[in-house]
N, C-alpha and C positions, 0 to 999 in steps of 0.2 A: 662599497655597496650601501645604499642608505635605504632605512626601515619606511617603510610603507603602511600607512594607514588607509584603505580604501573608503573615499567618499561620494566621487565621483568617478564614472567611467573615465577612461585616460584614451586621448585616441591613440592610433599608433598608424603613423600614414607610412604606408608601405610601398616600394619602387617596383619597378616593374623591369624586368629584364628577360629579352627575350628570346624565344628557342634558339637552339642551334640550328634547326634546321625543320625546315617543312612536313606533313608526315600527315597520312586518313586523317587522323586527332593533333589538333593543336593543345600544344602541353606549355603556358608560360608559367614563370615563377613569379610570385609576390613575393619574395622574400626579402625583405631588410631589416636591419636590425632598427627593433621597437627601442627609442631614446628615453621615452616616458617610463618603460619596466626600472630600470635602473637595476640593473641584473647581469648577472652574466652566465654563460654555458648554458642557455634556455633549449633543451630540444621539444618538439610538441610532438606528441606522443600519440595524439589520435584526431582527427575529426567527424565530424558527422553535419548532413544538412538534412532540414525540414523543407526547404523548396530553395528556387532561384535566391531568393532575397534574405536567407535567413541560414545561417550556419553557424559552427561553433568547434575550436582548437582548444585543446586544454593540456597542460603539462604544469608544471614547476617551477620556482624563482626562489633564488637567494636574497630573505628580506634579511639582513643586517647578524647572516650568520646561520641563518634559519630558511629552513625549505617549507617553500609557502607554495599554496594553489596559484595557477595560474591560467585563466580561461580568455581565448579574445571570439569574439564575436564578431558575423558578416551579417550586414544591414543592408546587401544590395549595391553598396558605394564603396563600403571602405571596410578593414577588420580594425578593430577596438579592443581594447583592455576593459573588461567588465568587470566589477569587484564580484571576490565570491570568496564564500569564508572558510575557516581553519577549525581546526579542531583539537586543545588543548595548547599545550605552549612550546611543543617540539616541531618536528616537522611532518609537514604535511604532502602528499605526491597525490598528483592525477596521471590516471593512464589511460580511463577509457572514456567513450561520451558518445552515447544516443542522442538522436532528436525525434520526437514524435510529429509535432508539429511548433510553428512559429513559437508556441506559449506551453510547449512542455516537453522537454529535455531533461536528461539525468546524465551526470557525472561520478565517476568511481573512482577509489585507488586504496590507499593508506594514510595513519598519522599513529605520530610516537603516541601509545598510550605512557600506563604508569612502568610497564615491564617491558610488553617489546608493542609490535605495529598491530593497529586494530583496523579493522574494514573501515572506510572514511567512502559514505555517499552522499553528494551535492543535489538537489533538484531545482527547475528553473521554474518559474511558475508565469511566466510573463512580463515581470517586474522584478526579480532578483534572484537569486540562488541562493537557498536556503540547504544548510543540514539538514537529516532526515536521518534519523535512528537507526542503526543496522547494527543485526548478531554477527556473534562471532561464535567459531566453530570450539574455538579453544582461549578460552577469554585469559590467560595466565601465558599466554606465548604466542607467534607469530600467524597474523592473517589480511591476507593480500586479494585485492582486485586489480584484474590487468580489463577485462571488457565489461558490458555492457549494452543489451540489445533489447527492443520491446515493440507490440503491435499495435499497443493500445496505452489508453491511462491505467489498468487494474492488469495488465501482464506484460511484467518489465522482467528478464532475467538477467543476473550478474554474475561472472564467474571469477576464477582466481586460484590460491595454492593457501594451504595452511601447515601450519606445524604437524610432522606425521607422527614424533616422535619414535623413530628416527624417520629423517627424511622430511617429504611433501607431499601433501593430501590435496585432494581437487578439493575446491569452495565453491560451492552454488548457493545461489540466494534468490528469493523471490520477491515482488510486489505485488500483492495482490488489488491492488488500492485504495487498501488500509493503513498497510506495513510491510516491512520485509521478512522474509521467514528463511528459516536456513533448511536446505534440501538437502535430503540424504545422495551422496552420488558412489557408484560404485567403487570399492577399494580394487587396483589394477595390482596385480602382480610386480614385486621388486618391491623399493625405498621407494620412489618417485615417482607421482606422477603429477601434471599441473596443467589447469585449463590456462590460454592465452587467447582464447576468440570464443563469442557465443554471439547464435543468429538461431530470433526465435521466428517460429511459421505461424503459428497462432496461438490459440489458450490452451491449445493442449499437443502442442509440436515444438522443440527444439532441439537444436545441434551444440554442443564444446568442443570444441577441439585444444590440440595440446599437446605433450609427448609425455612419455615416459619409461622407465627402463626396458620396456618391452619394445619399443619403436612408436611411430606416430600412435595418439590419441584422439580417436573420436569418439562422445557420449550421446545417446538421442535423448530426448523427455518424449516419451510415447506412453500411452496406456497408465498414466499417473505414476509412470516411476522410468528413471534412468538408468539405461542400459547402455553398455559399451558394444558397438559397434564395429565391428574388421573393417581394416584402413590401409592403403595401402604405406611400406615402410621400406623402403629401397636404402641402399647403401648402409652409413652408420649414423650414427645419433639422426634419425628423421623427426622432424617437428613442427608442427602444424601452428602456426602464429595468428593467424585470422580465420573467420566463415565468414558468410552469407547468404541468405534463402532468400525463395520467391512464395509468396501465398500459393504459386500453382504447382511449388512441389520440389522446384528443385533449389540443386545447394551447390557452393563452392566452398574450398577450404584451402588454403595459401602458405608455403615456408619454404624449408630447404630439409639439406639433409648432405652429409658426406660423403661425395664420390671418387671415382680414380686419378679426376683429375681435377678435384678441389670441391668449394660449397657449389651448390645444384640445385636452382628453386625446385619447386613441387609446389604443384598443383596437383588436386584432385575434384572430383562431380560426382554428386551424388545424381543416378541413372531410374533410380524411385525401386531398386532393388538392391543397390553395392556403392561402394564408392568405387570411381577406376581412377588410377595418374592419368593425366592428359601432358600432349604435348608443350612443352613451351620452350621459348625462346632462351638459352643460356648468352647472355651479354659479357665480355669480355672475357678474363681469365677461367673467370667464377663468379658467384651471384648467389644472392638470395632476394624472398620474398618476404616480406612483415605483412603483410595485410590484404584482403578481397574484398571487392563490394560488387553486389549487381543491382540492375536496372531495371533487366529483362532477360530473357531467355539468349538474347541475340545482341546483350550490352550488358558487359564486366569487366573490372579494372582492378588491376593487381601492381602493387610498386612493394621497392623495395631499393635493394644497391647493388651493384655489379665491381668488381676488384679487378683492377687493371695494371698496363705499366706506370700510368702517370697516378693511379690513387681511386679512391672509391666517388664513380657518378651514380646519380639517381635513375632509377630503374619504372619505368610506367609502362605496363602491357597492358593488353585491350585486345577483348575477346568481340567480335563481330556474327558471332552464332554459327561460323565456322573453326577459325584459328584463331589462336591467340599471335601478337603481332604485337614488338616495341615500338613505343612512340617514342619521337622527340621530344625531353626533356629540357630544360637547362638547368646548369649546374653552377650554381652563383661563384662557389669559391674556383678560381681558377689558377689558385697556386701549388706547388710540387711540394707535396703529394696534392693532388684531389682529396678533396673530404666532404661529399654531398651525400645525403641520408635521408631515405623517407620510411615512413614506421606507420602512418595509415592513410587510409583512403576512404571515401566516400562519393558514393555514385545520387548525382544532382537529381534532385525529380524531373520530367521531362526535357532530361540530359544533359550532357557533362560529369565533371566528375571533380573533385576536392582533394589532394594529399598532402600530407605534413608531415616533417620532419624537422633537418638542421644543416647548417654547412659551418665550416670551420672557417669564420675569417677571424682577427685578434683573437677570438673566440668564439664557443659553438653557439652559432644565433639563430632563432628560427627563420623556419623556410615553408614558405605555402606554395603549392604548385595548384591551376587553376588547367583544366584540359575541357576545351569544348568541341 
């Protein structure tokens, strides 16, 4: 693995291979392994698009021993390796990424501080990714972002887990478009509890979702302060991995949870009174969900992985404002086991939809799946 100094964008031309099979939504994969990262076991962790022509994948690279950012960007033709910087001399993780618009996006996760992991946020300004100062809950011990969501330039929310001592504490942070502030969020019953998805509705609306020793976690930000919400919690360990909201109210929220006869995604909607489970589609043995995104009331997409006898394929459902309904995916690695993995999604402005994960060929390389 050879150290990298970013000066220039790197492209990263990507193949094309295509579904297995026909289906409402066409689901291809971009996935090939990027030659230019010079890296290995890259999985991407989230996407997000500002329109047709403008999107953005972030996760992690092994620079020369050391875990570095790793963001590629879609220009409408092609996805590309964007430089984006680090923070201190340990390693650094992306897991989550908004887009506002073409010329302002945020990225989230962690980097080694002096003791253990401090909150690490990137922003794009139209010309680069720049660091941007962010608290921390407990500055002498462990603090993590997994999402990131915003309406605007001045209300961006980021959520995460922190040191509980003992245990894990939800992490909310804000932008108000000055700086980041740390938000008080309620302590939940048990050791554990940890956000994994935040979807904000406006400047004074959002949802986190998450689990915790009580079962699924959902948070609202209503009335200038965050309250825990009843969610539904079926089987055993339930856990809510992603949200999504629409400005006119409503909300999605995506994962699994342990049933009788193995993992069980879940889904749940918010009805503008409860959340309820809705139906969905269980894909082979057993399944799970990582991530939601919606468009509209009558367009939502959920991925994730399904567990079979040949090995784990990728998972793309698609809500049509009736049923949710699996699409045709492909699944790049086609060796025994299967190893195809998507961990987020992103629904296109005026349609389609973006997912990202990994597949296991030599090693775990990224995988972009593209559904129009």
């Amino acid at each position: 693995m050879r150290g990298v100094r970013w000066s220039a964008p790197v492209l990263v031309v990507l193949s094309v291979v295509q579904p297995l099979d026909a289906g409402a939504k066409t689901c291809q994969s971009w996935g090939a392994p990027p030659p230019n990262i010079g890296a290995f076991d890259v999985t991407l962790q989230d996407v997000a698009a500002a329109g047709p022509c403008s999107a953005w994948a972030v996760s992690s690279f092994d620079d020369g021993g050391t875990m570095h950012t790793l963001i590629l960007g879609w220009n409408g033709t092609k996805w590309s390796v964007v430089p984006s910087p680090n923070r201190g001399t340990g390693a650094n993780f992306l897991r989550g990424v908004t887009a506002i618009s073409p010329t302002d996006a945020w990225a989230v996760g962690s980097y080694r501080g002096p003791i253990d992991y401090l909150t690490l946020i990137l922003h794009w300004n139209g010309t680069a990714w720049k660091v941007v100062k962010s608290p921390n809950a407990v500055t002498d011990s462990f603090n993590d972002l997994f999402d990131v969501d915003a309406t605007s330039t001045n209300n961006v929310w980021a959520v995460g887990e922190r040191d509980g001592k003992p245990g894990y504490r939800a992490l909310v942070l804000h932008w108000n478009g000055v700086a980041w502030r740390l938000q008080k969020a309620p302590d939940v019953a048990g050791v554990d509890d940890e956000l994994f998805g935040v979807a904000a509705v406006s400047s004074t609306d959002a949802w986190a979702v998450g689990c915790s020793d009580t079962g699924s976690l959902i948070l609202r930000r209503h009335a200038n302060r965050w309250r825990r919400v009843p969610s539904p919690s079926p089987g055993t360990g339930p856990c809510l991995e992603g949200a999504t909201a629409l400005p006119t109210g409503g909300a999605w929220a995506a994962g699994h949870f342990l049933g009788t006869s193995g993992d069980t995604p879940l889904v749940v909607r918010w009805n503008g009174r409860a959340w309820k489970r809705q139906n969905v589609p269980t894909p082979g043995d057993s399944s799970i969900l990582k991530d939601v995104a919606a468009a509209s009331k009558t367009n939502a997409w959920a991925v994730g992985w399904s567990f079979g006898t040949f090995g784990t394929s990728t998972v793309v459902l698609h809500w049509d404002g009736t049923a949710w309904k699996r699409q045709p995916s492909a699944d790049p690695d086609q060796s025994f086991p299967l190893d195809n993995l998507l961990y987020g999604v992103t629904a296109i402005p005026h349609g389609g939809a973006w997912a990202a994960g990994d597949y296991a060929g030599t090693y775990r390389t990224p995988l972009i799946v593209h559904c129009c």
